[in-house]
C-alpha positions as a Markdown table, in Angstrom:
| # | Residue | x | y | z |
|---|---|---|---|---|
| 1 | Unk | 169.0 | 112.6 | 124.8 |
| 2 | Unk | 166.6 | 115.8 | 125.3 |
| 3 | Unk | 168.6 | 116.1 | 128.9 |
| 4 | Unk | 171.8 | 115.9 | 127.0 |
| 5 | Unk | 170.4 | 118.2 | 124.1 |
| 6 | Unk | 169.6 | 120.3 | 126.8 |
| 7 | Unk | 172.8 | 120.7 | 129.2 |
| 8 | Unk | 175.3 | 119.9 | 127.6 |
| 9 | Unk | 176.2 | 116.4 | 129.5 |
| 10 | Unk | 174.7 | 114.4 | 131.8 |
| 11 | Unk | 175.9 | 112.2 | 135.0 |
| 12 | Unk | 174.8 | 108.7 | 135.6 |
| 13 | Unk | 173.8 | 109.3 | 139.7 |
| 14 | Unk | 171.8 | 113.2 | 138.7 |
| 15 | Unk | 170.1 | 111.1 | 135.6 |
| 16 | Unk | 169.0 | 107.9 | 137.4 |
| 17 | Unk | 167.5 | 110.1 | 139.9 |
| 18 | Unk | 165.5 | 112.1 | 137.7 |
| 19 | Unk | 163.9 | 109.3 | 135.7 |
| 20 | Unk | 163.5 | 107.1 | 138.7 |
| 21 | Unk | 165.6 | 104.2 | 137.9 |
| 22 | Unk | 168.6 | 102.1 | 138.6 |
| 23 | Unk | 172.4 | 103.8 | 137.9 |
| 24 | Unk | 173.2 | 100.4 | 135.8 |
| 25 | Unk | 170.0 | 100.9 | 133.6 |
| 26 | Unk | 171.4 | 104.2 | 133.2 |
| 27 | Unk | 174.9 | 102.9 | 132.3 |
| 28 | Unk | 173.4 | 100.1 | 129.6 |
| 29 | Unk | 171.4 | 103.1 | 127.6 |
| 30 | Unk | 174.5 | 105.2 | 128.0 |
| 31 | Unk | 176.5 | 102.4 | 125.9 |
| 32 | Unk | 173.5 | 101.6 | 123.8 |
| 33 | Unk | 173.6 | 105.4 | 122.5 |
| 34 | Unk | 177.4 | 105.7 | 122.5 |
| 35 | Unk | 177.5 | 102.5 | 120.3 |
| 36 | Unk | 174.8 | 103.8 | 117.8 |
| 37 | Unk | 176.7 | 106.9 | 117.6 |
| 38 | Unk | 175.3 | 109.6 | 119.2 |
| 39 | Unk | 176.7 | 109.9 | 122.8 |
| 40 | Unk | 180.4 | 110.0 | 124.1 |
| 41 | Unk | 180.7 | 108.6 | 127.0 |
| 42 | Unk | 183.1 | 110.0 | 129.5 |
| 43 | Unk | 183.7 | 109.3 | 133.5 |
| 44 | Unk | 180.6 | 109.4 | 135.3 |
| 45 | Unk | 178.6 | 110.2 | 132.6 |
| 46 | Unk | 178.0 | 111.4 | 129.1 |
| 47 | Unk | 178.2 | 114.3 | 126.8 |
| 48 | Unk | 176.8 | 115.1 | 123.6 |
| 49 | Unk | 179.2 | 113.4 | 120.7 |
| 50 | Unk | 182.8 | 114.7 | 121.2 |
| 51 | Unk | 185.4 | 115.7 | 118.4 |
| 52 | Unk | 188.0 | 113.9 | 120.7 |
| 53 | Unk | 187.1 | 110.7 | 119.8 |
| 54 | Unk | 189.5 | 109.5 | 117.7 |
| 55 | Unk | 188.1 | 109.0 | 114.2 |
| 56 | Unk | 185.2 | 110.6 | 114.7 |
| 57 | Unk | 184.1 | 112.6 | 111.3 |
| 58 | Unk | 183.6 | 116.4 | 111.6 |
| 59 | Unk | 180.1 | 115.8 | 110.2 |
| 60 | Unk | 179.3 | 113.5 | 113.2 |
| 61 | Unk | 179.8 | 116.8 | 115.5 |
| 62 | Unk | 178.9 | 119.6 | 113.7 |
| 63 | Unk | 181.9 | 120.8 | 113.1 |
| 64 | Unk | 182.9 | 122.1 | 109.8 |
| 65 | Unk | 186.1 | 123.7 | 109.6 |
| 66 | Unk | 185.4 | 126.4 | 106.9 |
| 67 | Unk | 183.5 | 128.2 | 109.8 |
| 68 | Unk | 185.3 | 126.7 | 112.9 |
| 69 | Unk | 187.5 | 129.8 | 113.8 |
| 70 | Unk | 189.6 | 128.0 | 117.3 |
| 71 | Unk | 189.3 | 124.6 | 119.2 |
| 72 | Unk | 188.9 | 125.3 | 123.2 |
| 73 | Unk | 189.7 | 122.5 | 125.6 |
| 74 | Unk | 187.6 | 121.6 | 128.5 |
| 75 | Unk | 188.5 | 119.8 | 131.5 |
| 76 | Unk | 185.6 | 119.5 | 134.6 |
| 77 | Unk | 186.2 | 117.8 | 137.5 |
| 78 | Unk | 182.8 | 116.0 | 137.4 |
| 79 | Unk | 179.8 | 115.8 | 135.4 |
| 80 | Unk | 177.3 | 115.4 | 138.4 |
| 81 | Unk | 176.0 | 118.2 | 140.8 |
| 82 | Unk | 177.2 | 121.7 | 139.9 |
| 83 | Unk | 179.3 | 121.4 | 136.7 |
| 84 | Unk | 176.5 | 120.3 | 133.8 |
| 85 | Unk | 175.4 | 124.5 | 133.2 |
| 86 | Unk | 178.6 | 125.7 | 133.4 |
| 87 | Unk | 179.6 | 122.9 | 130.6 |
| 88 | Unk | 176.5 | 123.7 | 129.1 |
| 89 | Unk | 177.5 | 127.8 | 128.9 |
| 90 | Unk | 180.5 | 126.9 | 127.8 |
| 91 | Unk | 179.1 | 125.0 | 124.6 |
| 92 | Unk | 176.1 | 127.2 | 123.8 |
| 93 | Unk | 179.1 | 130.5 | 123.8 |
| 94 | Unk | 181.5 | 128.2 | 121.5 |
| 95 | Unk | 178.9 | 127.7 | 119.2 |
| 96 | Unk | 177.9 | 131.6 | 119.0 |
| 97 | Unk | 181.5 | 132.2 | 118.3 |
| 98 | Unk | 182.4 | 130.1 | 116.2 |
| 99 | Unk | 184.5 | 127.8 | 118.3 |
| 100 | Unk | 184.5 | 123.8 | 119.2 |
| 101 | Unk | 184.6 | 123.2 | 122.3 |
| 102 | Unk | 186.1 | 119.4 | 122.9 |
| 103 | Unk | 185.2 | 118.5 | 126.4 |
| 104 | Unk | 186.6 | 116.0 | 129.2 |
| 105 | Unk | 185.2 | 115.1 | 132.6 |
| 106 | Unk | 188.1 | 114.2 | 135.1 |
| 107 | Unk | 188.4 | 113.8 | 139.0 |
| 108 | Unk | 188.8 | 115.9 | 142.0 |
| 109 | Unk | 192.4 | 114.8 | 141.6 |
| 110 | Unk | 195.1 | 116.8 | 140.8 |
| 111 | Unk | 197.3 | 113.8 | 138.9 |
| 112 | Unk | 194.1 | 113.3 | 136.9 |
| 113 | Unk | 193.8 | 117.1 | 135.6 |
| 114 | Unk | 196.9 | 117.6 | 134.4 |
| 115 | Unk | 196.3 | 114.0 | 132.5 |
| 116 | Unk | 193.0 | 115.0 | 130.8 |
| 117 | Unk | 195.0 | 118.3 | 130.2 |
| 118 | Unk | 197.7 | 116.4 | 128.5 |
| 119 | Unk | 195.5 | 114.7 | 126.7 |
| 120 | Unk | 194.1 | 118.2 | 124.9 |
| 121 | Unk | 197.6 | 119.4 | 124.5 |
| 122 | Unk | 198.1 | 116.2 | 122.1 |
| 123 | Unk | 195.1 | 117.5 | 119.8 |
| 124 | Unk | 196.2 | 119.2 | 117.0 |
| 125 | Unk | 194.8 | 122.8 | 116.3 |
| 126 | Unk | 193.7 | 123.6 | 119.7 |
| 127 | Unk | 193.8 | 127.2 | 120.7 |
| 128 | Unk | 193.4 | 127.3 | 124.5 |
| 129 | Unk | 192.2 | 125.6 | 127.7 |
| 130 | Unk | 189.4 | 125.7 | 130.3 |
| 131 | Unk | 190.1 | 124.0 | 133.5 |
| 132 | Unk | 189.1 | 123.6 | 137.2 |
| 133 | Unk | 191.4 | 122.2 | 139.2 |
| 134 | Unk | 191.3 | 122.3 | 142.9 |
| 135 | Unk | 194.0 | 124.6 | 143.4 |
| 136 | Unk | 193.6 | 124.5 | 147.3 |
| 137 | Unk | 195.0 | 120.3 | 147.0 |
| 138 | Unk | 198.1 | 119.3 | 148.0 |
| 139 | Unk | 200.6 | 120.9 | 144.5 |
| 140 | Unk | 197.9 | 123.4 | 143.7 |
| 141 | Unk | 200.4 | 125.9 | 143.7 |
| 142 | Unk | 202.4 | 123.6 | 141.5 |
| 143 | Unk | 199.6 | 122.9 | 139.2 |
| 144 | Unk | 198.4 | 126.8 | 138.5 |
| 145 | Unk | 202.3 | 127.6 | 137.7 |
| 146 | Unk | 202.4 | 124.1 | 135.2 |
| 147 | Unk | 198.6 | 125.7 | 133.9 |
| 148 | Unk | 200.8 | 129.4 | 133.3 |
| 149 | Unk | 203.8 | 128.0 | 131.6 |
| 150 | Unk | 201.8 | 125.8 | 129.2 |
| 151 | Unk | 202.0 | 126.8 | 125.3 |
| 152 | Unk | 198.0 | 127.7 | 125.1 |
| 153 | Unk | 196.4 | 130.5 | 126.9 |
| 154 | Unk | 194.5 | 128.9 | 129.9 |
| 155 | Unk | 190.9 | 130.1 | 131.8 |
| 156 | Unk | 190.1 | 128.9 | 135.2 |
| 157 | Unk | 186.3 | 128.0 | 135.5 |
| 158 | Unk | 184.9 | 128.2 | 139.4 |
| 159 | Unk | 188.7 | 128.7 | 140.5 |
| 160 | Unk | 190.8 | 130.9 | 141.5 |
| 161 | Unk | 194.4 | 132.4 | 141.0 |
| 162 | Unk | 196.4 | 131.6 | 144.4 |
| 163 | Unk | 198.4 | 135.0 | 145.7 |
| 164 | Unk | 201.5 | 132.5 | 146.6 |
| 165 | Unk | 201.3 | 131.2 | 142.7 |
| 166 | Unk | 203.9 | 132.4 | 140.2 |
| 167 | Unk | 201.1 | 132.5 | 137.5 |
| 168 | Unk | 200.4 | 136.1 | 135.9 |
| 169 | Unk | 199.1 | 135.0 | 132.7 |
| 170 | Unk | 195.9 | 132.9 | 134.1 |
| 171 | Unk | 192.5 | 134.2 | 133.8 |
| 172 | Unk | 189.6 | 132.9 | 135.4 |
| 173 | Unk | 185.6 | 133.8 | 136.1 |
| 174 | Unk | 184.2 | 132.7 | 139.9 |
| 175 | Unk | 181.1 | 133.2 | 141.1 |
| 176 | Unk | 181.5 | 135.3 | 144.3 |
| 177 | Unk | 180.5 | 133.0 | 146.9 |
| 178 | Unk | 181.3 | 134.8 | 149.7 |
| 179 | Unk | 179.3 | 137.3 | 148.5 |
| 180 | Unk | 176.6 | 135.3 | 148.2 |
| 181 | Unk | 176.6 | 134.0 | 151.5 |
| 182 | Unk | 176.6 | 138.1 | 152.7 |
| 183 | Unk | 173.2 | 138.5 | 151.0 |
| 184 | Unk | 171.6 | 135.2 | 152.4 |
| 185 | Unk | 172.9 | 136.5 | 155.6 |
| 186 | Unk | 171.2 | 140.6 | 155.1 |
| 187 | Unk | 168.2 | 138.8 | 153.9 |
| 188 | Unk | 167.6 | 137.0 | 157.1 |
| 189 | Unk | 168.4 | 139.6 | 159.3 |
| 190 | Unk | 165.7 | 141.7 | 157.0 |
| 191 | Unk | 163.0 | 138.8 | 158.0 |
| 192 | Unk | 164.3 | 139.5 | 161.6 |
| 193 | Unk | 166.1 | 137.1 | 162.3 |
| 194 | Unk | 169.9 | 137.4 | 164.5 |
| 195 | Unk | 170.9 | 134.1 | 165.3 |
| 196 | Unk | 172.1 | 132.6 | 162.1 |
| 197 | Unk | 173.6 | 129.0 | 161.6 |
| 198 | Unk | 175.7 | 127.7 | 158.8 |
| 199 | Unk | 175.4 | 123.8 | 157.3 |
| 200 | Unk | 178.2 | 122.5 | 154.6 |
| 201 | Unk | 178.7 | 119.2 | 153.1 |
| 202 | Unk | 181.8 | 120.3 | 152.8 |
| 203 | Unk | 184.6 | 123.2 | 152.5 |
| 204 | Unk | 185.7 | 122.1 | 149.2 |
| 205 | Unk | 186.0 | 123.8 | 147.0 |
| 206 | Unk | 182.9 | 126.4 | 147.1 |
| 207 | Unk | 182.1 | 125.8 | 150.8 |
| 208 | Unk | 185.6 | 127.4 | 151.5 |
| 209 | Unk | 184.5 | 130.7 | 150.5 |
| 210 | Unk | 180.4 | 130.6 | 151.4 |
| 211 | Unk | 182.2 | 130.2 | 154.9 |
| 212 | Unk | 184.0 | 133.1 | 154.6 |
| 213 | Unk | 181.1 | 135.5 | 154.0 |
| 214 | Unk | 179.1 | 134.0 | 155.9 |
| 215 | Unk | 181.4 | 134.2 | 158.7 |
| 216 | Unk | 182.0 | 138.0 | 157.7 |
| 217 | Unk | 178.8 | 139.1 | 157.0 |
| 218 | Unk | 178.0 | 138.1 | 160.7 |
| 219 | Unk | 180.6 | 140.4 | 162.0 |
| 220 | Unk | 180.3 | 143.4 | 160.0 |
| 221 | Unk | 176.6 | 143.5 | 161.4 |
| 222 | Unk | 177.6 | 142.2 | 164.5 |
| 223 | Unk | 175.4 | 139.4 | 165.1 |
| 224 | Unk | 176.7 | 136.6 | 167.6 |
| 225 | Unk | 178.8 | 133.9 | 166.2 |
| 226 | Unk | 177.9 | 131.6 | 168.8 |
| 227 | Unk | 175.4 | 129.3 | 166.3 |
| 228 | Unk | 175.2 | 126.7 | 164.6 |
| 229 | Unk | 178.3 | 125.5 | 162.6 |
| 230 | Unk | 178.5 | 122.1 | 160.8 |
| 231 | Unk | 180.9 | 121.2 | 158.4 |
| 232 | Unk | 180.9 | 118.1 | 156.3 |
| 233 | Unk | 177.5 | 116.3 | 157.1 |
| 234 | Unk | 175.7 | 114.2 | 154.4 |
| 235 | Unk | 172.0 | 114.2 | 155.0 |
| 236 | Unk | 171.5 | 112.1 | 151.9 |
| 237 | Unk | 173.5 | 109.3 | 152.8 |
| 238 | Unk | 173.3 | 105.9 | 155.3 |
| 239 | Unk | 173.1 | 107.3 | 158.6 |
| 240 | Unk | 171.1 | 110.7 | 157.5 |
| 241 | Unk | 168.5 | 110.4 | 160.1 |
| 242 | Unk | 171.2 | 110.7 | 162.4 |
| 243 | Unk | 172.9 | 113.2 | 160.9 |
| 244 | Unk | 169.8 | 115.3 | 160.6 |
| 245 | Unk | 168.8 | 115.0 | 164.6 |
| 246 | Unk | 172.3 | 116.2 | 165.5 |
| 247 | Unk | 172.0 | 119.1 | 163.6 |
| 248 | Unk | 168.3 | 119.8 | 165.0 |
| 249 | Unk | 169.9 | 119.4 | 168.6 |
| 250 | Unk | 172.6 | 121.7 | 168.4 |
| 251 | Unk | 170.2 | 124.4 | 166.3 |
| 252 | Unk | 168.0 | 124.0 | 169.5 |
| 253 | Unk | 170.8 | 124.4 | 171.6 |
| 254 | Unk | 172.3 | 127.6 | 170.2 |
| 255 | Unk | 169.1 | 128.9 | 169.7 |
| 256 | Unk | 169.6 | 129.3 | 165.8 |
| 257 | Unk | 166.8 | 130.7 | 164.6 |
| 258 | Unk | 168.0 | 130.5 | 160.7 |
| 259 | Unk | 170.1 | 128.4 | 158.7 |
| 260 | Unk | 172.3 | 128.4 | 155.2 |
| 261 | Unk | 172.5 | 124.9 | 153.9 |
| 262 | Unk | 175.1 | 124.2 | 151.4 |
| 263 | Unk | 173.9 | 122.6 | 149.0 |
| 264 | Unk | 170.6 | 122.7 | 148.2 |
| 265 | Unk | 169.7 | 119.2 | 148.3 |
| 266 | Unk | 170.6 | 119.0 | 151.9 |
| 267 | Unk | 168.5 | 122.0 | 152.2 |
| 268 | Unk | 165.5 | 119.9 | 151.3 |
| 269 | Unk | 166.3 | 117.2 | 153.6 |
| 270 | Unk | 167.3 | 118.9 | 156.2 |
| 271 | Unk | 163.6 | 121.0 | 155.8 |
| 272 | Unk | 161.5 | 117.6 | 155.3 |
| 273 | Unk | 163.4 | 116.3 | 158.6 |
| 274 | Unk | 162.5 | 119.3 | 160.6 |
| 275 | Unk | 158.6 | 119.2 | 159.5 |
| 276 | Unk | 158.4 | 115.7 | 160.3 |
| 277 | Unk | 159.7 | 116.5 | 164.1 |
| 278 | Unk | 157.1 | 119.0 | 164.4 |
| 279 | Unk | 159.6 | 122.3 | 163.6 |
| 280 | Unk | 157.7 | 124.5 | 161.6 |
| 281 | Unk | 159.6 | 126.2 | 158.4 |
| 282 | Unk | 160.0 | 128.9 | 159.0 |
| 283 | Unk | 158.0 | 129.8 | 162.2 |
| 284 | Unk | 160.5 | 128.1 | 164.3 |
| 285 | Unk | 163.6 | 127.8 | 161.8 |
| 286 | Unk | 164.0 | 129.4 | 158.7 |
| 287 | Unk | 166.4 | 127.9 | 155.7 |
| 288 | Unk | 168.3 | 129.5 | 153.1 |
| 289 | Unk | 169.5 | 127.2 | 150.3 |
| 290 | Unk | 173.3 | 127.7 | 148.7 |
| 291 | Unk | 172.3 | 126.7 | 144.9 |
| 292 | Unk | 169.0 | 126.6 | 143.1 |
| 293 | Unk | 168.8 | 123.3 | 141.4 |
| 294 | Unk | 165.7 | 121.5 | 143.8 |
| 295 | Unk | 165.5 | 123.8 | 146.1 |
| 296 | Unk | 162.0 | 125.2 | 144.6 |
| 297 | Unk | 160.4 | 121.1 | 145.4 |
| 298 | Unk | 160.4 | 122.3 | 149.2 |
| 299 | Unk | 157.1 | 122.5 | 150.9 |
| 300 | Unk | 157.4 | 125.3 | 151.8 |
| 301 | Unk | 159.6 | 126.4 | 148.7 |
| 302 | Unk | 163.2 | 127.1 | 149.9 |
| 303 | Unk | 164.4 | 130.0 | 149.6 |
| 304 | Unk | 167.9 | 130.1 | 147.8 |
| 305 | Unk | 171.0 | 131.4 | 146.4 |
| 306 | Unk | 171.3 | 131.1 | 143.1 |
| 307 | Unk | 175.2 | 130.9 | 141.2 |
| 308 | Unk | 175.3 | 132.3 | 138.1 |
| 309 | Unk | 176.6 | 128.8 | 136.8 |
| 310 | Unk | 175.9 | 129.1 | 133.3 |
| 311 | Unk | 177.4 | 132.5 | 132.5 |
| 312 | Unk | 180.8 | 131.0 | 134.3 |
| 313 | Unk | 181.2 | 128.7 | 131.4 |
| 314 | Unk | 180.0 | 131.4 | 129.2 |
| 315 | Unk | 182.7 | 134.2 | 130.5 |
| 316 | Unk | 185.1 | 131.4 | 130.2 |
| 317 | Unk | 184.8 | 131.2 | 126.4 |
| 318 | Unk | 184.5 | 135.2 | 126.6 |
| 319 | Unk | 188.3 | 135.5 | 128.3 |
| 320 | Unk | 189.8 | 132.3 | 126.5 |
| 321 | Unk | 188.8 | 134.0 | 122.8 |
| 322 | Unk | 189.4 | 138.2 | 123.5 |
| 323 | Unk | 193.0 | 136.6 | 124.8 |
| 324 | Unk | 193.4 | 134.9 | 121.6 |
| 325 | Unk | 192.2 | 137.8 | 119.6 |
| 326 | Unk | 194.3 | 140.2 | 121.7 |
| 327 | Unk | 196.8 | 138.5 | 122.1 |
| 328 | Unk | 199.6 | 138.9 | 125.1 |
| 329 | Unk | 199.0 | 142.4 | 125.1 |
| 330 | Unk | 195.5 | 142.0 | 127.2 |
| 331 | Unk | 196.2 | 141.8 | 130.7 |
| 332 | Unk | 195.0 | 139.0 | 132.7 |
| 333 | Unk | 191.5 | 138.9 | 133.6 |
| 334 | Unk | 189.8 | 137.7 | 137.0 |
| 335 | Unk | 186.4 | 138.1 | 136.8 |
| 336 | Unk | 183.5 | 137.2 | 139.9 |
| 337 | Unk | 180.5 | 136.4 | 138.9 |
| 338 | Unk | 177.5 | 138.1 | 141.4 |
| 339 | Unk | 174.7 | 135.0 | 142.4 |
| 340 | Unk | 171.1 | 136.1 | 143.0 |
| 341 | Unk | 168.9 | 135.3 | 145.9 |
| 342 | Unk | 165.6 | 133.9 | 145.0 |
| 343 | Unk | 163.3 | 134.6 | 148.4 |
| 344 | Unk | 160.9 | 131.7 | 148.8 |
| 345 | Unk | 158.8 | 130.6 | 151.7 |
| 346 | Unk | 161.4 | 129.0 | 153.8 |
| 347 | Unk | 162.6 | 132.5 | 155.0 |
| 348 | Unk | 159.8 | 134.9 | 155.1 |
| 349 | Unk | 158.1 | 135.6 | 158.2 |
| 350 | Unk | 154.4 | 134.3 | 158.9 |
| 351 | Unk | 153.3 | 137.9 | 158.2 |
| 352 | Unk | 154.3 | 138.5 | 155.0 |
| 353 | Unk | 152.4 | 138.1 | 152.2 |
| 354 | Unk | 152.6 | 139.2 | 148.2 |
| 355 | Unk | 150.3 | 141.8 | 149.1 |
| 356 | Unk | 152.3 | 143.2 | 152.6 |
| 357 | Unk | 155.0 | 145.4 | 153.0 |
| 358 | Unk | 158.3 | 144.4 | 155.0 |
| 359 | Unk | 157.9 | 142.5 | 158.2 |
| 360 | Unk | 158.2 | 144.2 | 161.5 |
| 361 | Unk | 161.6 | 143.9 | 163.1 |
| 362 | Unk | 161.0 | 141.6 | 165.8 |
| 363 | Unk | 163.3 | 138.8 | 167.7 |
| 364 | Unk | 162.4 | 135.2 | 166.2 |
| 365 | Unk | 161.3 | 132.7 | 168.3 |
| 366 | Unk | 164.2 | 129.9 | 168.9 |
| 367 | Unk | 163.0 | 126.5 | 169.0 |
| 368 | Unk | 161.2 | 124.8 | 171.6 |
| 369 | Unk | 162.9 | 121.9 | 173.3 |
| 370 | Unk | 159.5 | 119.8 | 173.4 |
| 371 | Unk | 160.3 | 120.2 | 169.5 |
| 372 | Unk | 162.4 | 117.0 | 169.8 |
């Protein structure tokens, strides 16, 4: 209860990990809690007691209507990694203004969305939506242009407006990944480093666009290209020692000095692997994290870019109400979000220290092949 108090929602996998037991222990106190009234449960986890339940008091929820000004909609695709602060945001701005926020976890799935979104549209007295569908799937184009037409204004969260999609009355609020990527790329090259790798679990959806600066922020400065590129590797799942070797061996190989690791939990693997083959962090390799949520547990800390995940759901609210107050003579707003880097250990050179200045410029070492 504090977690959900706390964030918003919680997800059976993130929660069972945290407390250090099994998912179906979590499960059995999730329908305890939901059956004594103080939980709603919702795929893949829970969220604090929803007014979409049906005959569910407004008492039960805090809401009372004499102060309620609008109802706002929420659809995530998942309450697991990434999507509990931005949910959280989202409910702490709804309260501030006076609005309920009725939220509902879906899938990655395109056919699930719009259901969850239909599923809103049926409640009577909502105002608007806030969704985040992937609109790079097979019918995004399709689904932002169903999203335009509907009868309630509609904010994107984390997504983004297609060029091809006849939609000019969606907002939305990103966080700028690409740029993000950039400044995990400047910062390395400040420690010295040229030969800088890239590691995603996968290019969907934020991966997409870490890529892309990444990949530009190597050729504006023109540093080689010829590194490390992985896409879609799981070092956290059957196989992971594996996984983790591969990517050691081609590092070596391209003499990648520095990596991004997207996300961070991979980050940490991929940094406990590397120590435990006798690769120092970050005398031989440095690592950037993409996200901030465990990347500080590294020994050495990681260093890491941090989304500004919580002021996405907040913008959201932001957009979805001056629409409503403004009506349809606001134009469309698309707002990106700026993330922060937060410089740890696992990028600085051995030289620096709290006390010392910048490091001297000089070519990083690339890892040795007795390493392996």
């Amino acid at each position: 209860m504090d977690e959900i108090r706390e964030h918003g929602s919680v997800g059976v996998s993130s929660i069972a990990r945290r407390l250090g037991v099994s998912e179906l222990t979590v499960r059995r106190d999730i329908n305890t809690l939901a059956q004594q009234g103080l939980v709603t449960r919702v795929h893949g986890g829970a969220t604090l007691r929803s007014a979409i339940e049906p005959g569910l008091s407004p008492a039960l929820v805090g809401h009372d209507p004499a102060v309620t000004r609008y109802t706002i909609g929420m659809v995530v695709p998942s309450l697991e990694y990434y999507w509990p602060p931005i949910v959280h945001g989202a409910r702490a701005q709804a309260t501030q203004l006076r609005a309920r926020l009725l939220l509902r976890a879906s899938t990655y799935e395109l056919r699930d969305n719009r259901r969850q979104v239909e599923a809103l549209l049926n409640t009577p007295g909502l105002h608007g939506l806030i969704v985040a569908p992937d609109t790079h799937a097979e019918h995004g184009i399709e689904m932002l242009e169903w999203l335009d037409a509907l009868p309630v204004p509609v904010v994107l969260a984390e997504r983004r407006v297609r060029a091809a999609a006849a939609a000019p009355h969606l907002e939305s609020v990103v966080s700028d990944h690409a740029a993000g990527a950039a400044l995990a790329v400047r910062h390395l090259v400040a420690a010295g480093h040229e030969r800088i790798g890239l590691i995603v679990e996968s290019e969907n959806p934020t991966g997409r666009h870490v890529r892309r600066g990444w990949r530009d922020a190597l050729r504006s400065l023109g540093l080689p290209v010829d590194v490390v590129s992985m896409t879609g590797v799981r070092f956290d799942a059957p196989g992971r020692e594996r996984e983790m070797d591969e990517a050691l061996r081609l590092i070596r190989e391209t003499a990648t000095t520095a990596v991004i690791v997207l996300p961070d939990p991979q980050a940490l693997a991929l940094e406990q692997h590397a120590l435990d083959r006798g690769i120092r962090v970050p005398h031989d390799l440095a690592i950037v994290a993409y996200d901030d949520d465990v990347a500080r547990f590294g020994d050495p800390a990681i260093t890491a870019v941090r989304p500004a995940k919580q002021h996405v759901g907040r913008e959201a609210v932001n957009l979805l109400i001056a629409r409503l107050e403004a009506g349809s003579s606001r134009p469309a707003y698309r707002v990106k979000l700026s993330p922060e880097l937060h410089v740890r250990e696992s990028s600085l050179r051995p030289s620096i220290t709290d006390d010392a200045g910048p490091a001297p410029r000089v070519p990083p070492r690339p890892l040795l092949k007795e390493t392996l």
